[in-house]
Backbone as XML, in Angstrom:
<?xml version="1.0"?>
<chain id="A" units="angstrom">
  <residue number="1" name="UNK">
    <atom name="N" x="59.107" y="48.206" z="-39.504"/>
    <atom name="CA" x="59.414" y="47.426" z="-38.339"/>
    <atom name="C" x="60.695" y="46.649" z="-38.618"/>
  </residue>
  <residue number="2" name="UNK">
    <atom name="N" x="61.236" y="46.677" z="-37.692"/>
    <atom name="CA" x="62.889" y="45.408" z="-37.483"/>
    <atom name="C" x="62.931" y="44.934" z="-36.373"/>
  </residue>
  <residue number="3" name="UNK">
    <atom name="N" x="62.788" y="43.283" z="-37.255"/>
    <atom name="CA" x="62.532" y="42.493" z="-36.104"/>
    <atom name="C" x="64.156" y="42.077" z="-35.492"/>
  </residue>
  <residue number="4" name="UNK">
    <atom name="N" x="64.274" y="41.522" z="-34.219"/>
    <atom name="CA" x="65.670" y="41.112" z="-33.636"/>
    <atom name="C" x="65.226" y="40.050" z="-33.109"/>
  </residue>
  <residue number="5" name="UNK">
    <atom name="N" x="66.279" y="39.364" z="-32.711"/>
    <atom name="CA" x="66.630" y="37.942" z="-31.525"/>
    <atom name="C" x="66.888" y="38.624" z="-30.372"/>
  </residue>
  <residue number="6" name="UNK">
    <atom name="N" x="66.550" y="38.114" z="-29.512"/>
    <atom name="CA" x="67.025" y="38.528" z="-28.082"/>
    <atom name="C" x="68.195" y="37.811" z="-28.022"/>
  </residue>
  <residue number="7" name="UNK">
    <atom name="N" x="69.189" y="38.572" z="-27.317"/>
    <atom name="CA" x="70.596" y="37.523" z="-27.260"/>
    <atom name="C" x="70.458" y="36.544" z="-26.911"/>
  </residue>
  <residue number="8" name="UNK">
    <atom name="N" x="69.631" y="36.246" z="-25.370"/>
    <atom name="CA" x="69.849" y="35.341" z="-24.885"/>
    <atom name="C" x="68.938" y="33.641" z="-25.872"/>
  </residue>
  <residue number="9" name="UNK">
    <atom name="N" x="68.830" y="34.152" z="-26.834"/>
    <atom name="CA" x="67.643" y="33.128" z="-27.390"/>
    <atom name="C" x="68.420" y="32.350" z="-28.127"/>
  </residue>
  <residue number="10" name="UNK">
    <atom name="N" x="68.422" y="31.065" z="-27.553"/>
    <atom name="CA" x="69.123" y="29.674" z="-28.273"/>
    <atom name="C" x="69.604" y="29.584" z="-29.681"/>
  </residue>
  <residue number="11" name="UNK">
    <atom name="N" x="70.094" y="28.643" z="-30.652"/>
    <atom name="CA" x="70.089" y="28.709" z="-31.525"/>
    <atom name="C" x="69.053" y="28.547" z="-32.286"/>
  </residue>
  <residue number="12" name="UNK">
    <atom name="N" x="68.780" y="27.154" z="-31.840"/>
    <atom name="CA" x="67.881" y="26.057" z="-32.245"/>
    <atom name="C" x="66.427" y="26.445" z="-32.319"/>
  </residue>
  <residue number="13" name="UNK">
    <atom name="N" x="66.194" y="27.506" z="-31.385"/>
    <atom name="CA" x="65.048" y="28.463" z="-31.264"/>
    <atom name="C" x="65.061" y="29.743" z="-32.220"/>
  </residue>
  <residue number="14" name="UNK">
    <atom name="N" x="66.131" y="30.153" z="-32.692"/>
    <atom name="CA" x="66.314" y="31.456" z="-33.978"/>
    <atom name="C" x="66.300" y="30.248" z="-35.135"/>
  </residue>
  <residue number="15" name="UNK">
    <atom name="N" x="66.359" y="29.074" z="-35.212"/>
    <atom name="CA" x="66.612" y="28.662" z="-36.938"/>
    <atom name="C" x="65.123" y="27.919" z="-37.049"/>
  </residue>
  <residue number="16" name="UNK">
    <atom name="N" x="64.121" y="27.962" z="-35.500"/>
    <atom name="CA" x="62.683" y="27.562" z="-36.255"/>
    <atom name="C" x="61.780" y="28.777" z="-36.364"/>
  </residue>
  <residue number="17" name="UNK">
    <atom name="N" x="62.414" y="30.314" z="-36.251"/>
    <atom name="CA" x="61.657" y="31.260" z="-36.340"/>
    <atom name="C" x="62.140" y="32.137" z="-37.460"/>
  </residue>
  <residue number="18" name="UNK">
    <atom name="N" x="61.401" y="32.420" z="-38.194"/>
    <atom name="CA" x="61.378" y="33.585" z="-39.616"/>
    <atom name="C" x="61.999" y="34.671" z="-38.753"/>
  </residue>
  <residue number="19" name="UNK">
    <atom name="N" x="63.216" y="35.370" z="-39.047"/>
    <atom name="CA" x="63.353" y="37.013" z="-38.237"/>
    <atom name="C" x="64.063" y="37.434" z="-39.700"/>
  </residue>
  <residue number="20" name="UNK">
    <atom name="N" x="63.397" y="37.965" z="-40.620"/>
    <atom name="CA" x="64.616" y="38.655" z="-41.317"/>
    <atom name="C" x="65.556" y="39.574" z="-41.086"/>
  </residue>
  <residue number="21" name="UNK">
    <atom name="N" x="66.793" y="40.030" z="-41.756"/>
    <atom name="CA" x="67.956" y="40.809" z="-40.886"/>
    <atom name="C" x="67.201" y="42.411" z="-41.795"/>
  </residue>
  <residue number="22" name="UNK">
    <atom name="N" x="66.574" y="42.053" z="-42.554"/>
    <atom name="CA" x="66.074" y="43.525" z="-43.552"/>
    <atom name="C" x="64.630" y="44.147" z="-42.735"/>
  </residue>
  <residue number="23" name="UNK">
    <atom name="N" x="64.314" y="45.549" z="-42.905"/>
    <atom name="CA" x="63.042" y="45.815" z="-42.392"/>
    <atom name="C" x="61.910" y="45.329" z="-43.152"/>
  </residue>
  <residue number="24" name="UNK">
    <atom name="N" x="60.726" y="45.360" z="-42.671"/>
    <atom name="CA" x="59.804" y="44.988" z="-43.007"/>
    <atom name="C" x="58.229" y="45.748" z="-42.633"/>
  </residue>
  <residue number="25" name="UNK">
    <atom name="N" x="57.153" y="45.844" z="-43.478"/>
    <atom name="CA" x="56.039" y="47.108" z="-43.456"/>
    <atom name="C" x="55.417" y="45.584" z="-42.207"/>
  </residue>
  <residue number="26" name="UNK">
    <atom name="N" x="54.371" y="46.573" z="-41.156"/>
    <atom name="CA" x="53.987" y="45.888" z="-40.182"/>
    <atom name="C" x="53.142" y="47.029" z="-39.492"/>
  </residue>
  <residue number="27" name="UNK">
    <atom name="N" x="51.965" y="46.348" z="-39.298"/>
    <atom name="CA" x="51.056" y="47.308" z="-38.632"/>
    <atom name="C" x="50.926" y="46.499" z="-37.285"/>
  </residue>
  <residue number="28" name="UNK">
    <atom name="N" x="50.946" y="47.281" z="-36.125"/>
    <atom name="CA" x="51.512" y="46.859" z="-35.067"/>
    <atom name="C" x="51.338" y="47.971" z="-34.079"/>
  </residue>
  <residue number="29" name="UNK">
    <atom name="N" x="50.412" y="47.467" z="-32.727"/>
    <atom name="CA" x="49.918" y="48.709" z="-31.805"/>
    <atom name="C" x="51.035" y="49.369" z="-31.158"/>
  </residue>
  <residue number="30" name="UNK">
    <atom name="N" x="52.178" y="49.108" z="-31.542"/>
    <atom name="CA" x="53.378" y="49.857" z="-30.731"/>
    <atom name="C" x="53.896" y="50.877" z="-32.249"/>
  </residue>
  <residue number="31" name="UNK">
    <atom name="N" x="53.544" y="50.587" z="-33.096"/>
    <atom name="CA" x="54.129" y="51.721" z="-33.726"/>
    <atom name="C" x="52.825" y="52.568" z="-34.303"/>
  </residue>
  <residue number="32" name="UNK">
    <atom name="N" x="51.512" y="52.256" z="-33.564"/>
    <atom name="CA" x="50.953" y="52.880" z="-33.955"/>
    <atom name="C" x="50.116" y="54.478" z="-33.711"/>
  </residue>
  <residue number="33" name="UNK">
    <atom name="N" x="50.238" y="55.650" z="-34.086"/>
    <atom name="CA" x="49.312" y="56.756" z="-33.983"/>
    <atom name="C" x="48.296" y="56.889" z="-34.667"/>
  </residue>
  <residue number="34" name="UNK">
    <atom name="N" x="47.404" y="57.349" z="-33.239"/>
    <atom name="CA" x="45.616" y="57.346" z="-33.595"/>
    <atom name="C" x="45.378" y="58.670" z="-33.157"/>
  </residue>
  <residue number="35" name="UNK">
    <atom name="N" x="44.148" y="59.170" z="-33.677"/>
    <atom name="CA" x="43.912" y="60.256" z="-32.591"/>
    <atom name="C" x="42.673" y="59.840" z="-31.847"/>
  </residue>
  <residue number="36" name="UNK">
    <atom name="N" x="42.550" y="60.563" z="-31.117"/>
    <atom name="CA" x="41.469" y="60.318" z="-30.030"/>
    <atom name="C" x="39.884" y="59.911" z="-29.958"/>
  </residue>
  <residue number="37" name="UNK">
    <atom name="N" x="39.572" y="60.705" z="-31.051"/>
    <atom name="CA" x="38.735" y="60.394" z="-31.809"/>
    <atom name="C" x="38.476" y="59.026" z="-32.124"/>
  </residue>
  <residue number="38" name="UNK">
    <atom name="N" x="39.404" y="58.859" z="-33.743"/>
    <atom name="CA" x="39.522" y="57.954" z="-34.435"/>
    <atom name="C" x="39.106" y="56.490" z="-33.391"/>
  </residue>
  <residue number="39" name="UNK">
    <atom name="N" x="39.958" y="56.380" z="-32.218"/>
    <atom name="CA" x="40.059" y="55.020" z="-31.144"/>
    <atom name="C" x="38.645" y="55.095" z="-30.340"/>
  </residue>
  <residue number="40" name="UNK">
    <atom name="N" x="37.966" y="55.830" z="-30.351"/>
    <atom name="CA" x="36.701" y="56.035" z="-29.691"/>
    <atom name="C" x="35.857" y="55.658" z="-30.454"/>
  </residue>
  <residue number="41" name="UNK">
    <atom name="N" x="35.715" y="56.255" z="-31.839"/>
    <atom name="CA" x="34.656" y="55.191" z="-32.724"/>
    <atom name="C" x="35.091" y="54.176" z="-33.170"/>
  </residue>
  <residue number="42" name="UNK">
    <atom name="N" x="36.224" y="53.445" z="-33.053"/>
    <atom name="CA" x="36.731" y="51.860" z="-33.129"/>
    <atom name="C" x="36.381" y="51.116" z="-32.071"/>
  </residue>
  <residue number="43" name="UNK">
    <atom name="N" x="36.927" y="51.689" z="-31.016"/>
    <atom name="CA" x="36.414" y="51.080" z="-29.546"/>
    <atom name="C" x="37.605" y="50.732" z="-29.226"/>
  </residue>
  <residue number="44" name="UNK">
    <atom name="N" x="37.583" y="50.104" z="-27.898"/>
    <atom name="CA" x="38.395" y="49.417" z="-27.473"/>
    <atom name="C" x="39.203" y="48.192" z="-27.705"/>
  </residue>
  <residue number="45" name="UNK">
    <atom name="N" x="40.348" y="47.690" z="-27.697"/>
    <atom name="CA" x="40.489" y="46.444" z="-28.001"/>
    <atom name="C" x="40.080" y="45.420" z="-27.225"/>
  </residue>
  <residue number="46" name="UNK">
    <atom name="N" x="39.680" y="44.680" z="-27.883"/>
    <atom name="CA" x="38.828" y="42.781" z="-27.611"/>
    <atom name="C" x="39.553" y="42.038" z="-26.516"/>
  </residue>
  <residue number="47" name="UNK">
    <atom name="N" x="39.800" y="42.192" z="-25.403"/>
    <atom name="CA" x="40.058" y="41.386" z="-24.476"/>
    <atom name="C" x="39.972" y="39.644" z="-24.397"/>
  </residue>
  <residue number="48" name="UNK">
    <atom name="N" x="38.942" y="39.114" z="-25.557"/>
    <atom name="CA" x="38.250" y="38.243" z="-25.818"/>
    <atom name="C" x="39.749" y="37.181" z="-26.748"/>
  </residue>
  <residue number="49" name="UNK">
    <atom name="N" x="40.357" y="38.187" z="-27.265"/>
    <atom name="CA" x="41.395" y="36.958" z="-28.204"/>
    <atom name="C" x="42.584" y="36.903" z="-27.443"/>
  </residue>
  <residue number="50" name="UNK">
    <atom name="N" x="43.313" y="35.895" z="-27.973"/>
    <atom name="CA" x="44.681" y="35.626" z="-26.771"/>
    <atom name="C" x="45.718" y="36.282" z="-28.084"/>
  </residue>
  <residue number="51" name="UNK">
    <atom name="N" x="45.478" y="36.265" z="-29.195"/>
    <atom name="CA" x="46.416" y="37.104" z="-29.676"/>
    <atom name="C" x="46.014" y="37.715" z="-30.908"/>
  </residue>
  <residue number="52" name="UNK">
    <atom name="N" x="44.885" y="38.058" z="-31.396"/>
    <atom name="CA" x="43.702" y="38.545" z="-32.268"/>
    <atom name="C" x="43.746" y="39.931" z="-32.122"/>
  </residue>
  <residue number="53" name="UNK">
    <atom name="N" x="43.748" y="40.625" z="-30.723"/>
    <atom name="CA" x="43.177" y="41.768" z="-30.472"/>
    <atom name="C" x="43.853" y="43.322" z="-30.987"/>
  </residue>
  <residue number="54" name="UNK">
    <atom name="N" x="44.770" y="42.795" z="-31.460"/>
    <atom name="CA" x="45.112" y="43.670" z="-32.538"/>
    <atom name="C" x="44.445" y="43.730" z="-33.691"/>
  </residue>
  <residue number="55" name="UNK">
    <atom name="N" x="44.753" y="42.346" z="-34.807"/>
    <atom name="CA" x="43.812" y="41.936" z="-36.024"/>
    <atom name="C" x="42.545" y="42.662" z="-35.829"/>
  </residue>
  <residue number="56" name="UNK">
    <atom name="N" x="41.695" y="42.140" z="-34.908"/>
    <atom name="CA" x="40.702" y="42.509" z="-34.810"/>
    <atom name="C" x="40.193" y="44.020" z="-34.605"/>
  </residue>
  <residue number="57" name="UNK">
    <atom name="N" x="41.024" y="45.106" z="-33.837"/>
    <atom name="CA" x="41.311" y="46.356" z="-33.952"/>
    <atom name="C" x="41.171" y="46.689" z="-35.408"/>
  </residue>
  <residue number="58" name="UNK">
    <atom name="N" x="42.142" y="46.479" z="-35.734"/>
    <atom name="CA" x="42.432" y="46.619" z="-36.781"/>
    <atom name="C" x="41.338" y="46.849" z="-38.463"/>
  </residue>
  <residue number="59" name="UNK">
    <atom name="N" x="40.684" y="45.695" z="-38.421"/>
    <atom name="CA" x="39.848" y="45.506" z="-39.044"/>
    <atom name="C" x="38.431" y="46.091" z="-38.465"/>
  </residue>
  <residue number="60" name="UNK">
    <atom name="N" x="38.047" y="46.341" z="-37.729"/>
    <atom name="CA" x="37.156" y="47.510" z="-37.409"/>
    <atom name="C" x="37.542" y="48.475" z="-37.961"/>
  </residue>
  <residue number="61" name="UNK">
    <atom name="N" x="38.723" y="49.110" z="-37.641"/>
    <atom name="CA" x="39.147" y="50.216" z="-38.557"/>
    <atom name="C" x="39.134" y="50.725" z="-39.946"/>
  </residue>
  <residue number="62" name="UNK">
    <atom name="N" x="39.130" y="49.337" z="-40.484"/>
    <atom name="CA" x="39.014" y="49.818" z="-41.802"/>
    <atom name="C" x="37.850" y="49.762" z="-42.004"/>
  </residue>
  <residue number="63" name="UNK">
    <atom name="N" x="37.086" y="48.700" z="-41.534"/>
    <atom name="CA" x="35.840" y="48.878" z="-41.667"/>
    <atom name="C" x="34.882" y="50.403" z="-41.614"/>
  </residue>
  <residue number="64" name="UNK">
    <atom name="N" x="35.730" y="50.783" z="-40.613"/>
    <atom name="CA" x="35.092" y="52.498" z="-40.316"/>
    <atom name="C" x="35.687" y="53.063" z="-41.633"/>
  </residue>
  <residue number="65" name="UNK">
    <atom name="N" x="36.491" y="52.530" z="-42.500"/>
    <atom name="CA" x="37.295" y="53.789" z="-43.405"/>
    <atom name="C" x="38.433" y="54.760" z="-43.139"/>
  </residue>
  <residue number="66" name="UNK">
    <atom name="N" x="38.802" y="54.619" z="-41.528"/>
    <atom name="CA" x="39.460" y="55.261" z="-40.861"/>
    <atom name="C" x="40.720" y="55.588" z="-42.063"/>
  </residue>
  <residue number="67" name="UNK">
    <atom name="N" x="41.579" y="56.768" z="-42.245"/>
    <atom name="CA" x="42.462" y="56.672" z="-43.123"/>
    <atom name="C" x="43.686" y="56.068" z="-42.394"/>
  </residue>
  <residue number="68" name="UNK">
    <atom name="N" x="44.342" y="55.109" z="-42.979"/>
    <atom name="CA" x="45.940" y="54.675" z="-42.146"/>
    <atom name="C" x="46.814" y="54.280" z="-43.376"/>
  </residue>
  <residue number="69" name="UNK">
    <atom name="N" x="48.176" y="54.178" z="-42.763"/>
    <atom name="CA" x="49.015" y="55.207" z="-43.836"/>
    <atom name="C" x="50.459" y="53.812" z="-43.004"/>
  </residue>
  <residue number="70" name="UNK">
    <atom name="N" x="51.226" y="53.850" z="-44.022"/>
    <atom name="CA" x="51.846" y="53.256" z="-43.746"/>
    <atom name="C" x="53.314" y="53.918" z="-43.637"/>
  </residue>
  <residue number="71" name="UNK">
    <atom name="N" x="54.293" y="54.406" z="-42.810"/>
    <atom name="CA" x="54.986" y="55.312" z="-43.157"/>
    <atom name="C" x="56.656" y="54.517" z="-43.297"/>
  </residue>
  <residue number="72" name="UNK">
    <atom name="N" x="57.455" y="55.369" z="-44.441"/>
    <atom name="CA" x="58.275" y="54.556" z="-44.664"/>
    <atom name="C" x="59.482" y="54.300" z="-43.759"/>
  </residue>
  <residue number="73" name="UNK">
    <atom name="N" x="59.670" y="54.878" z="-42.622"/>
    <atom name="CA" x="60.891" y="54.774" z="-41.431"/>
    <atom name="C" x="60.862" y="53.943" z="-40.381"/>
  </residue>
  <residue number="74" name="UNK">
    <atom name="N" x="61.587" y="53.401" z="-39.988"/>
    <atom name="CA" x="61.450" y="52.060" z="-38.879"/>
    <atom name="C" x="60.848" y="52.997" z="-37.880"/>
  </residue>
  <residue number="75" name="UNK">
    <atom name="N" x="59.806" y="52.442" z="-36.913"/>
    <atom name="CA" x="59.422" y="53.337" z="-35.995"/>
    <atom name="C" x="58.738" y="52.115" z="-35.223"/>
  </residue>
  <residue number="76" name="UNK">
    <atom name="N" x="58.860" y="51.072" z="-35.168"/>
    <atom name="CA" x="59.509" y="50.313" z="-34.166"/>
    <atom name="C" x="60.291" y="48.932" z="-34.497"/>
  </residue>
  <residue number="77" name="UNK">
    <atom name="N" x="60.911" y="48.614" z="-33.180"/>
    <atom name="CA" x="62.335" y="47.122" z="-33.558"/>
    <atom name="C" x="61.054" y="46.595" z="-32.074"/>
  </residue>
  <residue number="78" name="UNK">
    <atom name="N" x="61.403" y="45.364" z="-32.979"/>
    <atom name="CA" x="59.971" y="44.294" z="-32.054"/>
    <atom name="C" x="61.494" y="43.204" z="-32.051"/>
  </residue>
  <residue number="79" name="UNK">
    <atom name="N" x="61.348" y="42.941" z="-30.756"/>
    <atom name="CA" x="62.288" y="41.909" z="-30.078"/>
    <atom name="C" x="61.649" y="40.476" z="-30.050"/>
  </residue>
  <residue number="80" name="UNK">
    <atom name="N" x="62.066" y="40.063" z="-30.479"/>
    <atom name="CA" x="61.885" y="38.119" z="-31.046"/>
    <atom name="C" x="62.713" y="37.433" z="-29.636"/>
  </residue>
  <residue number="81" name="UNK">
    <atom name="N" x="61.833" y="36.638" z="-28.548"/>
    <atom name="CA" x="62.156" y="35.888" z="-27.426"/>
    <atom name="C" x="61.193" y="34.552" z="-27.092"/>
  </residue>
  <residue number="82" name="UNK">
    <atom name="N" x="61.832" y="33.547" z="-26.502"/>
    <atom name="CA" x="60.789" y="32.649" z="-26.384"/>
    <atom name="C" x="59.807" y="32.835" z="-25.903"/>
  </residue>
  <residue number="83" name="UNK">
    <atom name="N" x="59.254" y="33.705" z="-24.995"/>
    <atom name="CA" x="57.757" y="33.754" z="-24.622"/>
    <atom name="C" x="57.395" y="34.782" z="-25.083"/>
  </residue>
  <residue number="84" name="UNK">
    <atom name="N" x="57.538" y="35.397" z="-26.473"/>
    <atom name="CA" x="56.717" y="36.047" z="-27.075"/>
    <atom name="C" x="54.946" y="35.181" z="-27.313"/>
  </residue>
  <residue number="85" name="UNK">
    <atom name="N" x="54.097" y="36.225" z="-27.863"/>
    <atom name="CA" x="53.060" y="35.238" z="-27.214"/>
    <atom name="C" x="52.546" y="34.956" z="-28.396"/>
  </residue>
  <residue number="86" name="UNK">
    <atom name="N" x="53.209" y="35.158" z="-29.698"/>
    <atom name="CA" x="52.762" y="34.365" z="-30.970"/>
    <atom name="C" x="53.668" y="33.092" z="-30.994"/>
  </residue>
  <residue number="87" name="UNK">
    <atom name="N" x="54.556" y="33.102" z="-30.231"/>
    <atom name="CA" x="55.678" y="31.691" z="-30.173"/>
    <atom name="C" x="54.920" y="30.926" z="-29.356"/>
  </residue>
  <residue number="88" name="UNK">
    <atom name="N" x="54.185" y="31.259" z="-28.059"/>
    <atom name="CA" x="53.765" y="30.058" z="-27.093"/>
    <atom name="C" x="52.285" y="29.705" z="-27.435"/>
  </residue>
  <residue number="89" name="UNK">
    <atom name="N" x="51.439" y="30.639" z="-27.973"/>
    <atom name="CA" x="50.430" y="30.361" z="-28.577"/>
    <atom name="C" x="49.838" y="30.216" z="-30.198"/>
  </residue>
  <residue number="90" name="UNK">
    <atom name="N" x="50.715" y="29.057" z="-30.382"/>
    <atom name="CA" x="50.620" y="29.269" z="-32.044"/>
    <atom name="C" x="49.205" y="29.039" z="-32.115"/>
  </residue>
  <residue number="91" name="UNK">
    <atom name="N" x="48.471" y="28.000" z="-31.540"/>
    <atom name="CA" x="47.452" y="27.340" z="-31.715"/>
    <atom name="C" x="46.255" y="28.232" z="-31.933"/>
  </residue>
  <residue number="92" name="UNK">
    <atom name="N" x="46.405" y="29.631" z="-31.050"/>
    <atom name="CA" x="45.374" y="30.677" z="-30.981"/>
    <atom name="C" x="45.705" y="31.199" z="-32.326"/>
  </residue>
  <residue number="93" name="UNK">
    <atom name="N" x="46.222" y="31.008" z="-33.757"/>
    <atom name="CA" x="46.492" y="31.907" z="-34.858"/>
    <atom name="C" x="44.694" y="31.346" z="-35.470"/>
  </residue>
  <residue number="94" name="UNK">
    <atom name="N" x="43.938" y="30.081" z="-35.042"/>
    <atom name="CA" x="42.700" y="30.215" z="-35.623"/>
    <atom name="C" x="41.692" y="31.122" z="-35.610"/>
  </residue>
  <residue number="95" name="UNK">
    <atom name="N" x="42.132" y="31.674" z="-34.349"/>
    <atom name="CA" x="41.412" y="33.450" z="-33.910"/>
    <atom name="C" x="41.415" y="34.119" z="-35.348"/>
  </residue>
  <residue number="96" name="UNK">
    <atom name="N" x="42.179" y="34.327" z="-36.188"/>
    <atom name="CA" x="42.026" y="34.960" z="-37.317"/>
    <atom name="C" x="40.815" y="34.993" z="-38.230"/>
  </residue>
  <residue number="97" name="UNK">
    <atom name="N" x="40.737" y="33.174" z="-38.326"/>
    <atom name="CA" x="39.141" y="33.254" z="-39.299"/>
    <atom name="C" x="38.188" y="33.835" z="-38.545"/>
  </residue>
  <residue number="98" name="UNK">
    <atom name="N" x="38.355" y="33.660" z="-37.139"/>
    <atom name="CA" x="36.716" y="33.900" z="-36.778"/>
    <atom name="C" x="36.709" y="35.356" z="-36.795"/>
  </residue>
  <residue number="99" name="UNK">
    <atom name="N" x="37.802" y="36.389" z="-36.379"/>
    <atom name="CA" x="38.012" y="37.693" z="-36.615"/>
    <atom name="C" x="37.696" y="38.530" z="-38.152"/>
  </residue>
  <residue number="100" name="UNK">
    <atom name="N" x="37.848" y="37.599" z="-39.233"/>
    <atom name="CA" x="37.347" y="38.117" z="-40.370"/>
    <atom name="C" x="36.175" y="37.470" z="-40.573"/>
  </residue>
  <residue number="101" name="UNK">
    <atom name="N" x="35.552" y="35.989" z="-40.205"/>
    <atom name="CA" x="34.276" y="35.966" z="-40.353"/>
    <atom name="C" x="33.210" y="36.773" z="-39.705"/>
  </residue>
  <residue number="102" name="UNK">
    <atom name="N" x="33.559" y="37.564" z="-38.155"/>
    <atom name="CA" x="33.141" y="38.598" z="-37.511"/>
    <atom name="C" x="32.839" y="39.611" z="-38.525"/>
  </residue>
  <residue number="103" name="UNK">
    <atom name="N" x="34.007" y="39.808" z="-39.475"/>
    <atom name="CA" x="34.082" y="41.055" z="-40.293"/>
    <atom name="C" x="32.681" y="41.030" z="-41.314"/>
  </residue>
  <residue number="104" name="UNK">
    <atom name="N" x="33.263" y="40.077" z="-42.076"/>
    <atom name="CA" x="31.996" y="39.715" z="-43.482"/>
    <atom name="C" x="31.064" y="39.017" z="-42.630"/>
  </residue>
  <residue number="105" name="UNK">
    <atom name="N" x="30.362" y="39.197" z="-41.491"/>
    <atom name="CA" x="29.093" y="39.032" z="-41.232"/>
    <atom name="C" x="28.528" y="40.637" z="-40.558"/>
  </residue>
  <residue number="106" name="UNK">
    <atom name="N" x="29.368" y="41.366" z="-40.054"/>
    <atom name="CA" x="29.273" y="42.800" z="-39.846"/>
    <atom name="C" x="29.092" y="43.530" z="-41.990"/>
  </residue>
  <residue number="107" name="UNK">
    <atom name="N" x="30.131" y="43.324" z="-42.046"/>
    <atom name="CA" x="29.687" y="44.048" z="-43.940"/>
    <atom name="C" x="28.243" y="43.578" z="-44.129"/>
  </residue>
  <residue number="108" name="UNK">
    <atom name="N" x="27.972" y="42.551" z="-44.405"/>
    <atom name="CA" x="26.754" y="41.642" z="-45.355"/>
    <atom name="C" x="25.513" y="42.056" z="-44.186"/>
  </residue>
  <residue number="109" name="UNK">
    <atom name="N" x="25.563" y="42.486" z="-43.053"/>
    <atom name="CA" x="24.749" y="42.895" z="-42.189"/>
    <atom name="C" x="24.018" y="44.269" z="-42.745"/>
  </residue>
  <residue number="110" name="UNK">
    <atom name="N" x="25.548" y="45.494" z="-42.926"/>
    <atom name="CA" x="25.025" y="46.503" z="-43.411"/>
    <atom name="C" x="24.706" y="46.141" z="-44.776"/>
  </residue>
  <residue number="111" name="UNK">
    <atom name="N" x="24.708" y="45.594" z="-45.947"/>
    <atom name="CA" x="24.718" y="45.642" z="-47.222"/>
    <atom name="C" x="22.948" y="44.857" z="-47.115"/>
  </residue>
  <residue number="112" name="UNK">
    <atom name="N" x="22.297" y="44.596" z="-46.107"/>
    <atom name="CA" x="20.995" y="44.252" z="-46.510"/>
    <atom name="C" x="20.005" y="45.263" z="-46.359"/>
  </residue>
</chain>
């Protein structure tokens, strides 16, 4: 993945956001291929998080064992703008614990 600034995006708004100018590994539903299958026994994504519902994808997936692969060529440029919705909703990044406490209470479920 390579991330960018949108031109029109302030200064003052690019020097409180991380964008490195180098690529970077990123799992991310726009660069991602599934097959048909595979997304059917994951399910659908979680409508339920305001910005989780990837994470949370995600981690079902592995949970299934699904194989995913990280490949080494940019295969997507994710555009950095103020209403991106990890910029206006930082506050929703607590979605994360409860998305992996979801997880290790799904594991420790099967492991009894």
């Amino acid at each position: 993945m390579k991330q960018f600034f949108s031109p029109e995006v302030a200064q003052t708004f690019r020097e409180s956001i991380y964008c490195p100018d180098s690529s970077m590994p990123g799992y991310l539903p726009s660069a991602m291929m599934v097959k048909k299958e595979a997304l059917f026994r994951v399910g659908q994504f979680d409508s339920q998080w305001q910005i989780g519902e990837w994470a949370n994808w995600y981690v079902r997936a592995s949970e299934l064992k699904l194989h995913i692969k990280m490949l080494p060529e940019i295969v997507t440029l994710r555009r950095i703008h103020e209403s991106n919705k990890g910029v206006l909703q930082r506050k929703s990044v607590k979605e994360y614990v409860h998305i992996l406490k979801a997880s290790l209470d799904r594991r420790r479920k099967i492991e009894k």
